[in-house]
Chimera marker file (.cmm) of the C-alpha trace (Angstrom):
<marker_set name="trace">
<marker id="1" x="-37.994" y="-56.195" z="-42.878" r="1" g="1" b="0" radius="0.5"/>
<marker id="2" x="-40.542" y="-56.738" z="-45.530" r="1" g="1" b="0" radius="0.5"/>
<marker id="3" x="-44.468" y="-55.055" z="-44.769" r="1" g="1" b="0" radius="0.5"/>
<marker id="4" x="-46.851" y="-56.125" z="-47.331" r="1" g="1" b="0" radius="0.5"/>
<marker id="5" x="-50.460" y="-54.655" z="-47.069" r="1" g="1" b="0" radius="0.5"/>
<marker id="6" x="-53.053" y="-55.766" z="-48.869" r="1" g="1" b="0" radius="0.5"/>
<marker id="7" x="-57.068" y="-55.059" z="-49.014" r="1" g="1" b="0" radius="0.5"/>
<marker id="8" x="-58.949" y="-57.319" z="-47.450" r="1" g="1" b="0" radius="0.5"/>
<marker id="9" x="-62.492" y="-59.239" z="-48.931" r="1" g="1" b="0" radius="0.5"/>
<marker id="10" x="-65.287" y="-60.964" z="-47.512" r="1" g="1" b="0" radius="0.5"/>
<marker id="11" x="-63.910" y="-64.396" z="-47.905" r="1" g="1" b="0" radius="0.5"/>
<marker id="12" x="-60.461" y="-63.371" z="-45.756" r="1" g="1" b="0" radius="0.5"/>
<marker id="13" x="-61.470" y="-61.905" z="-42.664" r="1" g="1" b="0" radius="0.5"/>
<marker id="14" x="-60.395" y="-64.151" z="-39.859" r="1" g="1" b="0" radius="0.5"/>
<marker id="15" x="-57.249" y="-62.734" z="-38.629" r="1" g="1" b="0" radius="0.5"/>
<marker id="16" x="-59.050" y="-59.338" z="-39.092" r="1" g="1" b="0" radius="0.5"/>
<marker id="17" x="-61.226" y="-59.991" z="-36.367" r="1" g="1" b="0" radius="0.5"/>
<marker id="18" x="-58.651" y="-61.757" z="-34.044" r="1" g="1" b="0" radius="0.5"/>
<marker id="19" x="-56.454" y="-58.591" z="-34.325" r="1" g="1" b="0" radius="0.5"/>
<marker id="20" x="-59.473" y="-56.237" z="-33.348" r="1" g="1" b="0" radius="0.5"/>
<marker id="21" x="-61.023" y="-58.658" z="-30.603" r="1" g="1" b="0" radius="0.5"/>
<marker id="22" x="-57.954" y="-59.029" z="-28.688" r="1" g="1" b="0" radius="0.5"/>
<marker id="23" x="-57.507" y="-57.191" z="-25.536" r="1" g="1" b="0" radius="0.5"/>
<marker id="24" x="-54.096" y="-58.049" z="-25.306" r="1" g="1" b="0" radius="0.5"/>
<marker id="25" x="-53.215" y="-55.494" z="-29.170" r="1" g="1" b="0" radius="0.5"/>
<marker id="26" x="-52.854" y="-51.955" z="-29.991" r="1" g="1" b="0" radius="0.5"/>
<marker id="27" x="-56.244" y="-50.840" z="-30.673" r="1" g="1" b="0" radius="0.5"/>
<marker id="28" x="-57.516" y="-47.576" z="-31.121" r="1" g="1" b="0" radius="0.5"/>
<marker id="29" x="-61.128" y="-48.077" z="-29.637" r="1" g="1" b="0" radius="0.5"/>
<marker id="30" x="-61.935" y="-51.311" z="-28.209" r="1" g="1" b="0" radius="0.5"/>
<marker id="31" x="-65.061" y="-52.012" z="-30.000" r="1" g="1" b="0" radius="0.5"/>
<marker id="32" x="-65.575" y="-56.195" z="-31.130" r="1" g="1" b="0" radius="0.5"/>
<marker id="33" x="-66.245" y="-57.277" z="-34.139" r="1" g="1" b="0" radius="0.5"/>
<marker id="34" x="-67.473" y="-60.200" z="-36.439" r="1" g="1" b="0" radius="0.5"/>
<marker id="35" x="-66.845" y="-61.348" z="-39.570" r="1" g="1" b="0" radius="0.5"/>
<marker id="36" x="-70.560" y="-61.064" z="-40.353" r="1" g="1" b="0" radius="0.5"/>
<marker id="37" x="-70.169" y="-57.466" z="-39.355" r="1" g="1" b="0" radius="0.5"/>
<marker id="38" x="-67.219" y="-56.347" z="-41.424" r="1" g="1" b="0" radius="0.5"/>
<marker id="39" x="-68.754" y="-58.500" z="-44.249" r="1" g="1" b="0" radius="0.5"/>
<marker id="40" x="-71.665" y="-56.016" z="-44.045" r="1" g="1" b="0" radius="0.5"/>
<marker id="41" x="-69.419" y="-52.918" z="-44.110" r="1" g="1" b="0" radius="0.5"/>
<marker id="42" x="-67.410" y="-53.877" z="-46.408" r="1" g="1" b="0" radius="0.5"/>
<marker id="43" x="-70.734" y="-54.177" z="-48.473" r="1" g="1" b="0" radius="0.5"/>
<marker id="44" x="-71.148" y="-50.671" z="-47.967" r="1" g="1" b="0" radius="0.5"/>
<marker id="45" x="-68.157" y="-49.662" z="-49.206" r="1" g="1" b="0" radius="0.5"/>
<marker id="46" x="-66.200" y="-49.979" z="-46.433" r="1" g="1" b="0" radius="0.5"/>
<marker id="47" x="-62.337" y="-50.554" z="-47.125" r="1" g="1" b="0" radius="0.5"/>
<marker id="48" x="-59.867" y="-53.239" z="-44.407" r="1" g="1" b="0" radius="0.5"/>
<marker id="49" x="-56.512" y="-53.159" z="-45.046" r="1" g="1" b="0" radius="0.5"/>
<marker id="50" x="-53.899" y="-55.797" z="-43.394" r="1" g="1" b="0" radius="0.5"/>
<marker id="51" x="-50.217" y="-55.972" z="-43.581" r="1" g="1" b="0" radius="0.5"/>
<marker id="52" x="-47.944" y="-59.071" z="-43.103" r="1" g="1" b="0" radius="0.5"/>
<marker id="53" x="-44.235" y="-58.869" z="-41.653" r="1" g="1" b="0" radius="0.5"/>
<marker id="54" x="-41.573" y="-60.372" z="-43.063" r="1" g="1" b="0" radius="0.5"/>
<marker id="55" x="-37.966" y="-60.635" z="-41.586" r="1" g="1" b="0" radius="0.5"/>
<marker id="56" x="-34.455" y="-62.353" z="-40.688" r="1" g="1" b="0" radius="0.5"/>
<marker id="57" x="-36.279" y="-64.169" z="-38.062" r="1" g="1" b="0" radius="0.5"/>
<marker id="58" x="-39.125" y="-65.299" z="-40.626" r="1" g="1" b="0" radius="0.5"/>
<marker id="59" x="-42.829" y="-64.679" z="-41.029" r="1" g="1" b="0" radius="0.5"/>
<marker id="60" x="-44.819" y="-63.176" z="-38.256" r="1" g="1" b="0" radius="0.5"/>
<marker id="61" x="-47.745" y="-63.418" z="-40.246" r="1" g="1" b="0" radius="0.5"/>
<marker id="62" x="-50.859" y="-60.426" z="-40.628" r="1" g="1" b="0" radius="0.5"/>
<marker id="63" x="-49.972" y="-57.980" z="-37.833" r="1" g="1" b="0" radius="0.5"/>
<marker id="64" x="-51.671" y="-54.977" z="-38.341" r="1" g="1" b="0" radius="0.5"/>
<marker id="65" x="-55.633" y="-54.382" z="-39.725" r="1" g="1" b="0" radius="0.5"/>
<marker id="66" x="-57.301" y="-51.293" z="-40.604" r="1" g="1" b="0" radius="0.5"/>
<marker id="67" x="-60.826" y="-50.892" z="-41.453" r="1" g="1" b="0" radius="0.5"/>
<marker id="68" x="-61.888" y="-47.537" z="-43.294" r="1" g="1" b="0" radius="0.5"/>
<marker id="69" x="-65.486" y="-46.396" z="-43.215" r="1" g="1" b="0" radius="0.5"/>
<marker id="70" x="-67.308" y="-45.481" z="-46.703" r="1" g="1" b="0" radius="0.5"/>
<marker id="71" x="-66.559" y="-42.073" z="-46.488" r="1" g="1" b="0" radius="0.5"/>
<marker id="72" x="-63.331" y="-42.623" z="-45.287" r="1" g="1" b="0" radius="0.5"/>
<marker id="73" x="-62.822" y="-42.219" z="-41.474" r="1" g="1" b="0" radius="0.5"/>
<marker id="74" x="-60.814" y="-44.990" z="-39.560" r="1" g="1" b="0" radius="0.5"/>
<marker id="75" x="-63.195" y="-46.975" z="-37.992" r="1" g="1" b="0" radius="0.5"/>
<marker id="76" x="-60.633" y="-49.850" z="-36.297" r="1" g="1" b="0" radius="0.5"/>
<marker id="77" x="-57.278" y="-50.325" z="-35.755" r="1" g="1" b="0" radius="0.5"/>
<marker id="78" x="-55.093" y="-53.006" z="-34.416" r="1" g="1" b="0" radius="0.5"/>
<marker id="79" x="-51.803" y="-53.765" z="-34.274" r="1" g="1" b="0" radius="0.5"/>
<marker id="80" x="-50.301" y="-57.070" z="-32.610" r="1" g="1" b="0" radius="0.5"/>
<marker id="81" x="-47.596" y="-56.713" z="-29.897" r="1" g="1" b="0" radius="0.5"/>
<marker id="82" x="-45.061" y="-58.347" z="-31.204" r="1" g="1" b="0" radius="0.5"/>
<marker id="83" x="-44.199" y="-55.579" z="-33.302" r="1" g="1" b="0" radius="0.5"/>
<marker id="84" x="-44.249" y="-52.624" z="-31.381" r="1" g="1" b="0" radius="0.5"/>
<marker id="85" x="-41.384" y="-50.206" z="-31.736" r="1" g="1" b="0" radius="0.5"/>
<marker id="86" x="-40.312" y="-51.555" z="-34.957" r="1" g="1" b="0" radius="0.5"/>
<marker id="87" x="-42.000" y="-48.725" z="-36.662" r="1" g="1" b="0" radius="0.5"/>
<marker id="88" x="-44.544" y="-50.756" z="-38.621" r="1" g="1" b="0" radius="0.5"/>
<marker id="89" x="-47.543" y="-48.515" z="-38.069" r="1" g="1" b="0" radius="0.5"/>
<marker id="90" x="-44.959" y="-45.845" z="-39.316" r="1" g="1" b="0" radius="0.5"/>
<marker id="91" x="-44.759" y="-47.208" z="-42.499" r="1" g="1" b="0" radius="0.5"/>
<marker id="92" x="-47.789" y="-48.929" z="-42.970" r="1" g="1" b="0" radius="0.5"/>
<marker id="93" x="-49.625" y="-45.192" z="-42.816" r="1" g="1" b="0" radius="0.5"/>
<marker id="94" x="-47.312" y="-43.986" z="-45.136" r="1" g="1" b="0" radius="0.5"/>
<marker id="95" x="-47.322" y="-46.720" z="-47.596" r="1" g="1" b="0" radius="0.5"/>
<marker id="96" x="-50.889" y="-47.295" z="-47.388" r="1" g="1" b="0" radius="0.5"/>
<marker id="97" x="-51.685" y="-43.387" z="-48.437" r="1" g="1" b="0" radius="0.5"/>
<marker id="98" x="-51.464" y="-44.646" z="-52.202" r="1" g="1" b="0" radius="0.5"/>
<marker id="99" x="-53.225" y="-48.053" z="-52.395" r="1" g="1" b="0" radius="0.5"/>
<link id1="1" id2="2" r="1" g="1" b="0" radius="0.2"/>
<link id1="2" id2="3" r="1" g="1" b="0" radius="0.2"/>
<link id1="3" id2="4" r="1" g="1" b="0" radius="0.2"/>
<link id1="4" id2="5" r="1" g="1" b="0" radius="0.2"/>
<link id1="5" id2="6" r="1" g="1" b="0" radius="0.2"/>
<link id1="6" id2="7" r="1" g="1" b="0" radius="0.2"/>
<link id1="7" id2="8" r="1" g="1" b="0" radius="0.2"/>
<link id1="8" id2="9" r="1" g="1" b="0" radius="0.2"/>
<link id1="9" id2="10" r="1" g="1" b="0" radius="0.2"/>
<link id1="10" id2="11" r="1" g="1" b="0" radius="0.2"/>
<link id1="11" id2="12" r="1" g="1" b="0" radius="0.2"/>
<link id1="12" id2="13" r="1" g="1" b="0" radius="0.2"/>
<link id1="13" id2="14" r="1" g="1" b="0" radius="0.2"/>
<link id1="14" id2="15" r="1" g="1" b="0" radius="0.2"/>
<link id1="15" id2="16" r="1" g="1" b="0" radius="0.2"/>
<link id1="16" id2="17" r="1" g="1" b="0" radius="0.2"/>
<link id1="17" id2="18" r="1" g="1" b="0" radius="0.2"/>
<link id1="18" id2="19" r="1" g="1" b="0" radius="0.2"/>
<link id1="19" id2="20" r="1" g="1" b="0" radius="0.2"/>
<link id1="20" id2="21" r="1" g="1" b="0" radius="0.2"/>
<link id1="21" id2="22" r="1" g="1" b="0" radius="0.2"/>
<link id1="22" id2="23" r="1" g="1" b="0" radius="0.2"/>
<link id1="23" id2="24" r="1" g="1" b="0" radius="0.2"/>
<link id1="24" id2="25" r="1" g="1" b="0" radius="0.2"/>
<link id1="25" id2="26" r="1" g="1" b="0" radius="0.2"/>
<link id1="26" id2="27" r="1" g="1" b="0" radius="0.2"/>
<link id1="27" id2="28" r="1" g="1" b="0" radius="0.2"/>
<link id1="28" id2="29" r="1" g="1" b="0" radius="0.2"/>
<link id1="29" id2="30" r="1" g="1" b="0" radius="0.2"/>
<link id1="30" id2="31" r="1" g="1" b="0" radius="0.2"/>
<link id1="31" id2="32" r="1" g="1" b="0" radius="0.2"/>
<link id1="32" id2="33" r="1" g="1" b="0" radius="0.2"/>
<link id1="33" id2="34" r="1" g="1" b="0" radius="0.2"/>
<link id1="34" id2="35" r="1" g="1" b="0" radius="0.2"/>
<link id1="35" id2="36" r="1" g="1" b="0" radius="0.2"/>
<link id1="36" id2="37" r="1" g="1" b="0" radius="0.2"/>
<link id1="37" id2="38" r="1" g="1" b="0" radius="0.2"/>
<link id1="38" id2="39" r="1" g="1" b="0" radius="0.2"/>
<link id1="39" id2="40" r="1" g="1" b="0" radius="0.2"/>
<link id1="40" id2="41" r="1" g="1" b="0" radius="0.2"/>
<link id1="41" id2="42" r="1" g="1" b="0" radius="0.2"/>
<link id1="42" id2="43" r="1" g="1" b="0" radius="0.2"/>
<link id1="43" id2="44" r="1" g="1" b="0" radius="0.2"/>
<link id1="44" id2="45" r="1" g="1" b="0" radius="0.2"/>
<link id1="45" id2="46" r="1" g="1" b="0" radius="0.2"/>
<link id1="46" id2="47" r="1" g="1" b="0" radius="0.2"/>
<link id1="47" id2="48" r="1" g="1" b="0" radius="0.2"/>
<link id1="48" id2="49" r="1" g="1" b="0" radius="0.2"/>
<link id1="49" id2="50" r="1" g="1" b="0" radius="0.2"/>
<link id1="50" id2="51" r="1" g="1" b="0" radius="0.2"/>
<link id1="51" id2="52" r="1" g="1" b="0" radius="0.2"/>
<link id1="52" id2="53" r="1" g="1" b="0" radius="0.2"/>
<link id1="53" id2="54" r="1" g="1" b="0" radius="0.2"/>
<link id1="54" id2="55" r="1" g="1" b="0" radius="0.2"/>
<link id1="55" id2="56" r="1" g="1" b="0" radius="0.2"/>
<link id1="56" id2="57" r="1" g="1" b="0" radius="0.2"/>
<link id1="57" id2="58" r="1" g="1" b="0" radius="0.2"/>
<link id1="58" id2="59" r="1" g="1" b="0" radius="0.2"/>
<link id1="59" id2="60" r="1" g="1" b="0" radius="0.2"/>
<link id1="60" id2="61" r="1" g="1" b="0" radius="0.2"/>
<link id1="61" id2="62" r="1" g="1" b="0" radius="0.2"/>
<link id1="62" id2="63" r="1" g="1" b="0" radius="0.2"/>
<link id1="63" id2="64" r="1" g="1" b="0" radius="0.2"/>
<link id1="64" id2="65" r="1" g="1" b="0" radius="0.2"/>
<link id1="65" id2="66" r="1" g="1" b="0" radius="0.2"/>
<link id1="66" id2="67" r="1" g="1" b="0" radius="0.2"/>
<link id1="67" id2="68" r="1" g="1" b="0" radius="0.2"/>
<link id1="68" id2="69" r="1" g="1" b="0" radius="0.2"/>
<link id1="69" id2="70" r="1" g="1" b="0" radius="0.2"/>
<link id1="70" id2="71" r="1" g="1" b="0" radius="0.2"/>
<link id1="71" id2="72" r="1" g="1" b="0" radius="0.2"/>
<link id1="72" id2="73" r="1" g="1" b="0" radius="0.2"/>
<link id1="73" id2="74" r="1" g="1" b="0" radius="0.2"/>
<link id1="74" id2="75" r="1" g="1" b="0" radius="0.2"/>
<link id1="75" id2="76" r="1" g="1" b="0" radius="0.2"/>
<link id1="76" id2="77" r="1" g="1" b="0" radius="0.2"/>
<link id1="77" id2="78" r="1" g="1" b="0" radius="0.2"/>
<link id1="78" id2="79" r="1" g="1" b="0" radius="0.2"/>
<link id1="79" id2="80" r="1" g="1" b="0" radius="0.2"/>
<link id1="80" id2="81" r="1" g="1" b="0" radius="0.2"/>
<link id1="81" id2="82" r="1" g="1" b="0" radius="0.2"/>
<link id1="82" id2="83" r="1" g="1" b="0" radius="0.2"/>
<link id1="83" id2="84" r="1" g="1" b="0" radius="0.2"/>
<link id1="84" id2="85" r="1" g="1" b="0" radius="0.2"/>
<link id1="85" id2="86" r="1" g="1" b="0" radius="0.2"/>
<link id1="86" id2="87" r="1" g="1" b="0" radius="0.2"/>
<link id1="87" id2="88" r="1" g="1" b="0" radius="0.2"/>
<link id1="88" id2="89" r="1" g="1" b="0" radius="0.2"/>
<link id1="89" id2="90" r="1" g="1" b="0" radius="0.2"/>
<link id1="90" id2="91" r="1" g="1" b="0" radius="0.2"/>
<link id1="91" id2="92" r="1" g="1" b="0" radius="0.2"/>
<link id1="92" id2="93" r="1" g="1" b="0" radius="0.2"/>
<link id1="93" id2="94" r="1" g="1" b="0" radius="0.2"/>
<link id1="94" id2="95" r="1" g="1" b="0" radius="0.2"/>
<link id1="95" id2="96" r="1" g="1" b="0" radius="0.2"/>
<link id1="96" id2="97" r="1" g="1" b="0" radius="0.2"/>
<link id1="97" id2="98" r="1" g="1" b="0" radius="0.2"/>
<link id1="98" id2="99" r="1" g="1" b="0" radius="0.2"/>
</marker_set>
């Protein structure tokens, strides 16, 4: 398997917001989103991270999104269902530490 996180921008926020809307994920709070709201936080220095999984079987795509306040608290997190217990928020927290 092959996780590849990357910060997000303004202009690539789609899949963000489908991961954090969806009632049906992993998510750590609940709380909805927009793209016109993340836009704003990410204007104030806000941080959103996604990572894409690779594997044998192909692409799954962005499956995991993390958005990180200005001062650094987790504000958001979502993970998508299909990969649950393949220890991808394992190493996504670990590789993440340095970006």
């Amino acid at each position: 398997m092959t996780l590849t996180i990357k910060e997000k921008t303004a202009g690539n926020l789609a899949r963000t917001v489908q991961l954090l809307n969806r009632t049906n994920q992993f998510t750590c709070n609940g709380l909805r989103v927009t793209e016109k709201s993340l836009s704003e936080l990410l204007e104030q220095d806000a941080r959103i991270f996604g990572a894409t999984l690779t594997d044998d079987g192909g692409n799954h795509g962005e499956v995991l999104s993390l958005l990180v306040d200005a001062v650094g608290n987790i504000r958001n997190f979502a993970m998508s269902c299909r990969v649950f217990q393949r220890y991808v928020e394992h190493v996504f927290f670990v590789d993440s530490g340095s970006v």
